[in-house]
N, C-alpha and C positions, 0 to 999 in steps of 0.2 A: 131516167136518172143515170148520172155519168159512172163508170165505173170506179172503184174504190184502188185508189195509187197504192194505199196499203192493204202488204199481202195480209191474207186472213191470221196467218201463223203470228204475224207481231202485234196486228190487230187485238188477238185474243189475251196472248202475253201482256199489251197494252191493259186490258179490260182487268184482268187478273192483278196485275199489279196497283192500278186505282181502288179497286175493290178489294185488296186487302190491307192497303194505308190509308183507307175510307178517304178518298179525294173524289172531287168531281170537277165539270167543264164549268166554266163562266160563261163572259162575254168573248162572240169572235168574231170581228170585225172583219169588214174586209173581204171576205173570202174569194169575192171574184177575180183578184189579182193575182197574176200569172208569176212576176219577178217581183223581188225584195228582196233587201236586207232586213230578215229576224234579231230584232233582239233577246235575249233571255236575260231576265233579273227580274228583282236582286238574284245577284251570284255569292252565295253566300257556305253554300259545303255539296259537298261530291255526289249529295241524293241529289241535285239539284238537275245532273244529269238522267238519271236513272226517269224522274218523274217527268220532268222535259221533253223526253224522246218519246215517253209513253202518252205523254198530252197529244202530242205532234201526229201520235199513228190516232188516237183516239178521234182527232178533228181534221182525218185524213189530210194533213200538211207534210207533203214534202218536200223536210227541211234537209238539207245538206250542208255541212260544215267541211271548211279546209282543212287539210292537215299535210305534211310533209310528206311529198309520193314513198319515201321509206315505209311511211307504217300502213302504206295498202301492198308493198309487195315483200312485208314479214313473211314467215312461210307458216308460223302459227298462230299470229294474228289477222295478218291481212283481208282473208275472206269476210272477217266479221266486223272489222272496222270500216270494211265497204256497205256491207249490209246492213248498217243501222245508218249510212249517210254520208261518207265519208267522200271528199272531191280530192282528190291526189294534186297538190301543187308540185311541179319544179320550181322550186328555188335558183338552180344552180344558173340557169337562164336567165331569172327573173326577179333581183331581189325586193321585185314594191310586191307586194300583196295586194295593196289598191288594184296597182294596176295590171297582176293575174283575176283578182274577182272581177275586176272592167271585163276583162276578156273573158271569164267564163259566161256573163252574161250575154254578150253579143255571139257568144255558142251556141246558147240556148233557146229554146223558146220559151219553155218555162224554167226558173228558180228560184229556190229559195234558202240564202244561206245564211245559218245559224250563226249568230255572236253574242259572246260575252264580253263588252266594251270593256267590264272591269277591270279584267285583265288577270283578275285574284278571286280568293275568296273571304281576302282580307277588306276591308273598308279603303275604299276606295276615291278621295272625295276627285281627283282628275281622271276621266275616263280617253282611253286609247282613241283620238279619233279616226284612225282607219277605216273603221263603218261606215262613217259618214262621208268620206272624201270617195269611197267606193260606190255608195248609193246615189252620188252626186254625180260621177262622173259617168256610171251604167245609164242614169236616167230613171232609177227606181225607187220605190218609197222606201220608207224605215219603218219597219212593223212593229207593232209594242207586245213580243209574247210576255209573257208571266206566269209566276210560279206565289200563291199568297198562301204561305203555311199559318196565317193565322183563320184563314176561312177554308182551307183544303182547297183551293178552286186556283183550276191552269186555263189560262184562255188568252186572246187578243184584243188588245184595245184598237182604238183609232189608229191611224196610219201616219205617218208624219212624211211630207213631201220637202227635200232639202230645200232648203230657198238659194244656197249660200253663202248665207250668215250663222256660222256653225252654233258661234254663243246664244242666240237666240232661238232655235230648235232644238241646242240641247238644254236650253231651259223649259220649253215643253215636254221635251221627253221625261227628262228627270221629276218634275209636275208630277205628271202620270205615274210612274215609281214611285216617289213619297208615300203613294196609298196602298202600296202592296207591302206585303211583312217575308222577308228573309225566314229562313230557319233560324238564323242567327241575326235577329232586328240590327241588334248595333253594328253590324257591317256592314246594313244597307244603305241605300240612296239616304241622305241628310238635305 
């Protein structure tokens, strides 16, 4: 059995925090894939992080999300915003984000980074498509995580492989979405 990517200490935090907003694991698809673009939605309010990341240690995925190399070299946040997953972009370099996640990919051997296409946590009916222009040009699928507060259950669906034709994969992906419930329904996928 492979060793467990999450350390025990977020693991249990992980188990502790499902277990006291009574959630559990769903479907998780996939798992043998090394790189991806993670989606997470509906994105709908701020728990959406808290239970996300706790999903993520729960079905030992590690997920990594970009953020501005500022908020890893805070001097009183930084340690902890690396420590729940954090990828430090330069911008100042670089201003495609595409094409800094292209290049984190061809870094690594494995990753997995975390997006909210929505962009909000407002209702969203156009989603940002940077995900998809990033997983296209890596070479890597789009993973369907989720969050369904109306059955408690965080898990992963099917995988979706870019073709290309962005309107057409992102009407599968959103498919997929329709059947998961927001904290707050009316902001979700329509």
């Amino acid at each position: 059995m492979p060793a467990r990517k999450t350390s025990t200490f977020w693991y249990y935090m992980a188990k502790l925090v499902f277990g006291v907003a009574g959630w559990h694991l769903g479907e998780i698809n996939d798992s043998e894939i090394k790189k991806s673009i993670m989606i997470a939605a509906p994105h709908t309010s701020n728990w959406d992080l808290i239970l996300a990341r706790a999903a993520f240690y729960l079905m030992d995925v590690d997920v990594r999300f970009t953020v501005k190399k500022e908020w890893t070299e805070h001097w009183a946040l930084g340690w902890l915003v690396k420590a729940i997953g954090a990828l430090p972009v330069d911008r100042s370099r670089n201003n495609s984000l595409v094409d800094g996640m292209v290049q984190l990919f061809n870094e690594h051997d494995e990753l997995v980074i975390l997006i909210t296409p929505e962009g909000t946590r407002a209702y969203q009916p156009r989603w940002r498509k940077g995900y998809y222009f990033a997983a296209l040009g890596a070479g890597v699928p789009i993973r369907l995580g989720y969050l369904d507060y109306a059955k408690k259950e965080a898990g992963i669906g099917k995988a979706v492989w870019p073709s290309g034709d962005y309107e057409a994969d992102e009407a599968k992906i959103k498919a997929f979405y329709r059947t998961k419930s927001g904290r707050f329904p009316e902001k979700g996928v329509r």
